[in-house]
ZAMARGU-4260 file (C-alpha; in steps of 0.2 Angstrom, whole numbers, plus 5000, padded with zeros to 4 digits):
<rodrens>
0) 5076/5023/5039 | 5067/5004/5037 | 5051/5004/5046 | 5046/4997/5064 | 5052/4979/5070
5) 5043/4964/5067 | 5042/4962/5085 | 5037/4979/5088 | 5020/4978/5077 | 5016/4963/5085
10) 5016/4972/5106 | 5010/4986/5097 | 4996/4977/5088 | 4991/4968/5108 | 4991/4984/5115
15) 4978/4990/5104 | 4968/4974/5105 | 4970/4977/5123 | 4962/4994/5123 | 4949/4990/5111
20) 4944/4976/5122 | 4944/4990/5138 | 4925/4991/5146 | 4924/5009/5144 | 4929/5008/5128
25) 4917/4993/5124 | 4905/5003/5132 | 4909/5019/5118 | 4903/5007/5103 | 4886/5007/5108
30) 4882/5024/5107 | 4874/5026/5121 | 4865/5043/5124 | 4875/5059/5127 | 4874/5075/5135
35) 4892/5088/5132 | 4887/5106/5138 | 4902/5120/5133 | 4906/5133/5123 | 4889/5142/5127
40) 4879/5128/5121 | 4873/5110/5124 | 4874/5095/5112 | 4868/5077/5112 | 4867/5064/5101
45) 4848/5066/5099 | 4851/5080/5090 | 4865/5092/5083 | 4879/5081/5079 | 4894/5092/5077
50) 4902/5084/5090 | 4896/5067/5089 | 4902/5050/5099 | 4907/5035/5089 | 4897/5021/5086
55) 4903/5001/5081 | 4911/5005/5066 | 4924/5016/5074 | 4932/4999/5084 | 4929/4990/5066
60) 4940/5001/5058 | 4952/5000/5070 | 4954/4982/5071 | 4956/4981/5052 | 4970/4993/5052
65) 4976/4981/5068 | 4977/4968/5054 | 4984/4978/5041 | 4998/4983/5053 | 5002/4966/5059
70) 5005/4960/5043 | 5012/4975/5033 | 5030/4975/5027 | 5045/4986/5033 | 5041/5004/5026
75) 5026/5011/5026 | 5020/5026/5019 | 5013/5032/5002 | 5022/5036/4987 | 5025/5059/4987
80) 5030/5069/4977 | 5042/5077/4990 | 5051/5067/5005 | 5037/5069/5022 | 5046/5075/5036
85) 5059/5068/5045 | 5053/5055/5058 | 5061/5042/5068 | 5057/5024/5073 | 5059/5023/5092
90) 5064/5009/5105 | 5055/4993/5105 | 5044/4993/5122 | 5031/4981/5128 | 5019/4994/5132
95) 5017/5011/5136 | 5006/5018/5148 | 4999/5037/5151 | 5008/5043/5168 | 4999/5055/5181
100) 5003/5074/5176 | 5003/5082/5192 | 5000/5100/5185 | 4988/5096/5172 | 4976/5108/5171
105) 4960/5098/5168 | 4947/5089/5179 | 4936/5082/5170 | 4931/5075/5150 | 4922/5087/5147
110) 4934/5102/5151 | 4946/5093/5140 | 4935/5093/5126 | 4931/5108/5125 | 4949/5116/5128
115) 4953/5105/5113 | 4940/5110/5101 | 4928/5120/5091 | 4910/5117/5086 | 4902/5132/5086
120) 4910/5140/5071 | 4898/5140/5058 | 4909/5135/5044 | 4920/5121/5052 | 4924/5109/5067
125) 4941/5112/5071 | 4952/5103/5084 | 4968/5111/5091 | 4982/5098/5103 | 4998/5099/5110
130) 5007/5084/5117 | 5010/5068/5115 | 4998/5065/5097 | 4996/5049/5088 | 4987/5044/5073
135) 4982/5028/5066 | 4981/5034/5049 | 4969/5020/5040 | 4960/5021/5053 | 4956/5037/5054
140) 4960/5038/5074 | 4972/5050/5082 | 4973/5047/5101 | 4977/5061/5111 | 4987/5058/5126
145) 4979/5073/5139 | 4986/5067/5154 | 4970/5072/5164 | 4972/5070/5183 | 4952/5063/5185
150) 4945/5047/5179 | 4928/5052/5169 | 4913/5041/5163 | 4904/5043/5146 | 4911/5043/5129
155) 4927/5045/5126 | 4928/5045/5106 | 4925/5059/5096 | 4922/5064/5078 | 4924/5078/5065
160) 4925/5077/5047 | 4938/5090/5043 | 4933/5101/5029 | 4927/5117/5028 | 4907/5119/5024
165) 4898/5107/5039 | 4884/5115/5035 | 4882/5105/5017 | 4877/5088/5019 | 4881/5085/5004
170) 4899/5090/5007 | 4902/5081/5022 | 4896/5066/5016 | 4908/5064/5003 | 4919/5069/5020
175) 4931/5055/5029 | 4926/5056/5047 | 4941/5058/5058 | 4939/5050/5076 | 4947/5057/5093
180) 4952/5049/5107 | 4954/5056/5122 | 4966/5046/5134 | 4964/5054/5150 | 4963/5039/5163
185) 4980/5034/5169 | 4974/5016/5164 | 4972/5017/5148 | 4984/5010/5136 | 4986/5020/5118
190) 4997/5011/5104 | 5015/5015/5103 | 5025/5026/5089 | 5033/5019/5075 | 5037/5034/5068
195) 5041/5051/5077 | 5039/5067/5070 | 5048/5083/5078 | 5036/5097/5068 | 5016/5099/5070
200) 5004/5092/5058 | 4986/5099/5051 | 4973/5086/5045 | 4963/5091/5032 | 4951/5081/5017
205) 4952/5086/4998 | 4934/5077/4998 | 4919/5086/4997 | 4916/5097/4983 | 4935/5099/4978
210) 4938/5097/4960 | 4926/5113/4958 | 4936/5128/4957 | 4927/5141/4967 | 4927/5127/4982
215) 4944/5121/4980 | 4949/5140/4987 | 4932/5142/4997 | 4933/5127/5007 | 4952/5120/5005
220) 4966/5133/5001 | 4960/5149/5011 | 4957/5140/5025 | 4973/5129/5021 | 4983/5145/5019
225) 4974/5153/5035 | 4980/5139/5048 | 4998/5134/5040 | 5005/5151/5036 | 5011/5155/5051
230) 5021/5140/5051 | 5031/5146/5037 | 5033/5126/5028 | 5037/5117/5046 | 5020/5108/5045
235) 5019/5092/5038 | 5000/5089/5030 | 4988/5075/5032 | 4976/5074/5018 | 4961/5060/5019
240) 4950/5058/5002 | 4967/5061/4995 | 4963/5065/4976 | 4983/5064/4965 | 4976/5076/4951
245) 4969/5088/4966 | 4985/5089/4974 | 4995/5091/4956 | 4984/5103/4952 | 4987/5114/4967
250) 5006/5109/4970 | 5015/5125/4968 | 5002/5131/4985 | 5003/5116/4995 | 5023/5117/4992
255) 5022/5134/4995 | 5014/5129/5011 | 5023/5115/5016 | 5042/5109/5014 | 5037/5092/5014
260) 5027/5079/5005 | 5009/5077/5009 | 5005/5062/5019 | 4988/5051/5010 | 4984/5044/5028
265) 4971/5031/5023 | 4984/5022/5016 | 4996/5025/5029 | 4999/5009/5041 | 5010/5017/5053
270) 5006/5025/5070 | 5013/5042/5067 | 5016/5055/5082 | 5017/5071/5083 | 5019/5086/5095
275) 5007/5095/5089 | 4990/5094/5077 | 4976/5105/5070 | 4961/5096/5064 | 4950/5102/5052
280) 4953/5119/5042 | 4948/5138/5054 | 4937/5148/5040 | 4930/5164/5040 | 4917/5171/5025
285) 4914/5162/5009 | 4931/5162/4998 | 4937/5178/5010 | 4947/5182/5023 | 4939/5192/5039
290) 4956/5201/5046 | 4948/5205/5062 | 4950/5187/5069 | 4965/5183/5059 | 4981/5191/5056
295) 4982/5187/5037 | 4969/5196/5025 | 4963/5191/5008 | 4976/5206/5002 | 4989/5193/5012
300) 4983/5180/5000 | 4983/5187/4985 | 5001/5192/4987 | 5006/5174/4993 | 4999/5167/4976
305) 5008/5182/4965 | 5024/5176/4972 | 5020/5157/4972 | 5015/5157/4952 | 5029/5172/4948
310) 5015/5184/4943 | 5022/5202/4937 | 5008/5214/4939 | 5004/5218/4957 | 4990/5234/4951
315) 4984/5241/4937 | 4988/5259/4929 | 4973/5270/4923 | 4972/5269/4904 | 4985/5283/4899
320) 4986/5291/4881 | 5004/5288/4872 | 5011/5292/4858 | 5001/5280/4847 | 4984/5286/4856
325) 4975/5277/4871 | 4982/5260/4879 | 4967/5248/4875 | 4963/5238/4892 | 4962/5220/4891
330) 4946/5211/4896 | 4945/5194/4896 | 4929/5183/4894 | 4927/5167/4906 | 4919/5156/4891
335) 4908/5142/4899 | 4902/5129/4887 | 4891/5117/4898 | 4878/5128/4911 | 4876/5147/4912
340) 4880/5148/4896 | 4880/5166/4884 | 4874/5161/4869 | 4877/5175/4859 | 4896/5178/4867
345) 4903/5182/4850 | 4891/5198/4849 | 4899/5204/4866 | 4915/5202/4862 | 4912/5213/4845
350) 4902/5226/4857 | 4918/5227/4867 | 4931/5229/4856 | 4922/5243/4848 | 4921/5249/4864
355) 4939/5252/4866 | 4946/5235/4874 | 4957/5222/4872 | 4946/5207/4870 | 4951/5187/4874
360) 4939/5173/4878 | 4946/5158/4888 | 4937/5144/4895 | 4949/5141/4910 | 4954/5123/4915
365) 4966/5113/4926 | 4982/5124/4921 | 4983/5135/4935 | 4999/5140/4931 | 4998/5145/4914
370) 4977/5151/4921 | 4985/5163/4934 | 4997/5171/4922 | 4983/5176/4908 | 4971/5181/4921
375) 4987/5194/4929 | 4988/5202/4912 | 4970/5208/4909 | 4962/5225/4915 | 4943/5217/4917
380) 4936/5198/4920 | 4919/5197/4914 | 4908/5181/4917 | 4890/5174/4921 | 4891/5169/4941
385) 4900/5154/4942 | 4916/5145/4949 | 4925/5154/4934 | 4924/5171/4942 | 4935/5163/4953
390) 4952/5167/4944 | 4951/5185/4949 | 4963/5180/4964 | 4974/5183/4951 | 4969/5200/4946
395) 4982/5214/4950 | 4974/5227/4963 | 4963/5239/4955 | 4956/5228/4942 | 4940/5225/4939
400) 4926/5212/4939 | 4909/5212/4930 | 4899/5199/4935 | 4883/5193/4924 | 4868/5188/4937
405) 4856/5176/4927 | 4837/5175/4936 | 4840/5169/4955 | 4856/5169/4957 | 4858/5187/4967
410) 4860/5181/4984 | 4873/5168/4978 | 4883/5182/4966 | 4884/5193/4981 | 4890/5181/4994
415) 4901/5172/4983 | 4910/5186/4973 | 4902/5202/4975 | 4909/5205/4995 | 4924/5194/4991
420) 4929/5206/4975 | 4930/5218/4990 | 4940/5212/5001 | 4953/5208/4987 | 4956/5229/4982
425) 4944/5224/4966 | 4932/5235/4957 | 4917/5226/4954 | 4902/5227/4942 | 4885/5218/4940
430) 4875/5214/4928 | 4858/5206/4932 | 4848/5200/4917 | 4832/5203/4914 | 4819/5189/4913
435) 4817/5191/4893 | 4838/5186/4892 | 4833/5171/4903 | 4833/5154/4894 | 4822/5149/4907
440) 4808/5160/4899 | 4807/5152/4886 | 4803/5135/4897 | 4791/5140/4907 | 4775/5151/4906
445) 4776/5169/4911 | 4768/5167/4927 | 4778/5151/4933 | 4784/5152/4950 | 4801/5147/4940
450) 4801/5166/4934 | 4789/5175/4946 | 4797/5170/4964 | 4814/5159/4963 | 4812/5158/4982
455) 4800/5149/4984 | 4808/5136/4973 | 4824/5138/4986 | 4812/5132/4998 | 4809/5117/4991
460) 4828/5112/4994 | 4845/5116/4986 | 4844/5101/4975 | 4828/5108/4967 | 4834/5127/4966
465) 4851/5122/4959 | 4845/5111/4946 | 4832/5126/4939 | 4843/5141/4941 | 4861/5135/4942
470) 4862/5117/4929 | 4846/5123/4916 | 4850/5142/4912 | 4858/5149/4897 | 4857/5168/4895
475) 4856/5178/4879 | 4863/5195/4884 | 4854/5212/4879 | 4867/5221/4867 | 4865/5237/4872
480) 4860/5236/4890 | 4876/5226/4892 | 4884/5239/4883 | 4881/5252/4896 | 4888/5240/4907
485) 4905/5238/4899 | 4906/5258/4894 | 4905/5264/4913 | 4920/5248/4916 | 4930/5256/4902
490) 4929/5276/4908 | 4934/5267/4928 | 4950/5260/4920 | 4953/5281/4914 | 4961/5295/4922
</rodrens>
């Protein structure tokens, strides 16, 4: 189906001139002070900006997609891998108006806010609506019609920037801000539909860290896989900082997913509308599932991706004795060849092999396919604390992980991977090193804060810790302490 009418973008490109040009919208743009009280706590925009009003540059960015819709040609739309869903071009009108709701359940803004959305969650701002939804995709505005029965004064834009670690500012500021407009006054005008869609939508950014494996599950696919499972593919996705080779890399799971093509809404000049919407991703713990506020578990997960990569082992068996003597278990070695590096990794794999196990070494890469398979058929992952240790979502149940802890790192090993390994029906190991297998003891003195008290460094700011423990370590592993290590792994995997 061919895209709106000429005639069509031109009303629809007045009406939204019209609104711009509204006073209370006018009035919105110049971020005047704010007060919102809800949820159990107050915000204002002197302060904590999770939920923040839009400034200037949110009209400016809708006045240039204005210009980009007046004058774009008859399909819009990026190019998908899969066809989006099904939508429909309706009826040319002049303008279209929100009508009174004579049971609509809200009296005021603020209630309407705060039954749309949620700011308190630690992890992420999330906004849930039902109705009549439109988004202005290159603009980054979605209007929502609420139908509220009272006029209200203040600030009627809102923003989130949907990705899952608010927290990091870092992160969010590699984050698309998404803007929300709630149209409750029976006024107010809101620009028409050029396309229709008949399923819900979730909004969601591949910005931030993505391209880092351990965030691309942390932040992205858990949370992705928590909010559109239940929708069992009728959920079309609306990705801003759209990234191709993110989206190839993960295709089989956003297929999986969804049964339609991802929508890149930065470059998409068409209002789009929508029954439904979630914006922004729900998350729980770091790369985990908490199944007491969620019907899915991390169990859940695991068995989504077995069956989305085709993987054949769902658990381990205990290391039996055949005809030919013992079953050696296969232990795989995450290689890493820039930071955190073991330097004498060809030592350890000659200690285990000794030992009794299968050894392979792989320095894992875009290929999550072919990564997921290898990592199925092994017994024992073994790596230094890093987005590697990742892969054991592909581990059968029962396997087990040892993770190496270089100086600092222990509160991150345990968040990240330690309590995760748990909720996955994994066996888990560590491994902390001592300060002498530290290449960090060799670049300072022996009474360096470096080595004597890592945080206090952490005081002095992520960026400082990071670049010290995480992007300047190597580690020399003690043969035979390790070996202890990998011995009481080996005589777990026995009956």
């Amino acid at each position: 189906m061919g895209g709106p009418h000429p005639q069509c973008q031109k009303k629809n490109a007045e009406t939204l001139k019209g609104f711009l040009q509204k006073p209370a919208i006018a009035a919105a743009n110049q971020r005047r002070p704010f007060l919102y009280s809800g949820g159990g706590r107050t915000v204002s925009n002197t302060g904590d900006h999770r939920l923040e009003p839009e400034n200037s540059s949110a009209s400016a960015a809708v006045r240039a997609a204005l210009a980009a819709a007046a004058a774009r040609s008859s399909r819009g739309g990026a190019q998908r891998d899969r066809p989006a869903a099904r939508w429909s071009a309706p009826g040319c009108h002049l303008r279209q108006r929100l009508r009174r709701s004579p049971s609509s359940p809200f009296n005021s803004h603020t209630e309407i806010v705060n039954a749309i959305c949620s700011f308190n969650d630690s992890r992420s701002d999330v906004c849930e609506m039902k109705g009549d939804i439109r988004i202005l995709g290159n603009s980054s505005t979605i209007f929502y019609a609420s139908h509220g029965t009272e006029s209200f004064e203040g600030n009627n834009f809102w923003s989130i920037r949907p990705y899952a670690r608010k927290g990091d500012n870092t992160a969010m500021g590699r984050v698309r801000k998404v803007k929300i407009n709630v149209a409750a006054r029976m006024d107010q005008e809101i620009p028409r539909c050029t396309k229709n869609f008949s399923i819900p939508a979730i909004v969601f950014s591949t910005g931030g860290y993505a391209g880092n494996h351990f965030h691309d599950f942390s932040d992205v696919l858990i949370p992705l896989y928590l909010n559109a499972r239940e929708f069992d593919g009728e959920i079309q996705f609306l990705v801003t900082d759209k990234q191709s080779w993110w989206t190839s890399k993960y295709k089989e799971i956003l297929w999986r997913l969804s049964n339609y093509g991802i929508i890149d809404i930065d470059k998409e000049n068409d209002v789009l509308c929508f029954p439904s919407m979630i914006v922004g991703l729900k998350a729980h713990k770091e790369f985990s599932i908490d199944p007491s506020t969620s019907r899915y578990s991390m169990k859940d997960f695991r068995q989504f991706l077995s069956s989305t990569y085709s993987l054949k082992r769902e658990s381990i068996s205990n290391i039996r004795t055949n005809s030919k003597g013992k079953i050696r278990p296969r232990l795989l070695i995450i290689s890493r060849k820039k930071t955190r590096r073991i330097t004498n990794e060809r030592e350890i794999v000659d200690m285990a092999r000794s030992i009794g196990f299968n050894v392979v070494v792989k320095e894992t890469g875009r290929n999550v396919p072919s990564v997921s398979h290898l990592v199925n058929s092994c017994d024992v992952l073994v790596g230094v604390h890093g987005a590697g240790l990742t892969n054991m979502v592909f581990l059968p149940d029962n396997a087990l992980v040892v993770q190496i802890v270089p100086l600092g790192l222990d509160s991150l090993a345990a968040n990240d991977f330690e309590e995760p390994a748990k909720d996955m029906n994994l066996r888990y190991l560590k491994y902390t090193t001592s300060l002498n297998e530290s290449s960090l003891s060799q670049q300072y003195l022996h009474d360096h804060q470096v080595l004597k008290d890592p945080g206090a460094i952490h005081k002095k700011g992520w960026d400082t810790f990071r670049s010290v423990y995480l992007d300047n370590q190597n580690v020399k592993i003690d043969i035979t302490r390790f070996r202890g290590t990998l011995l009481k792994a080996f005589k777990n995997l026995q009956i």
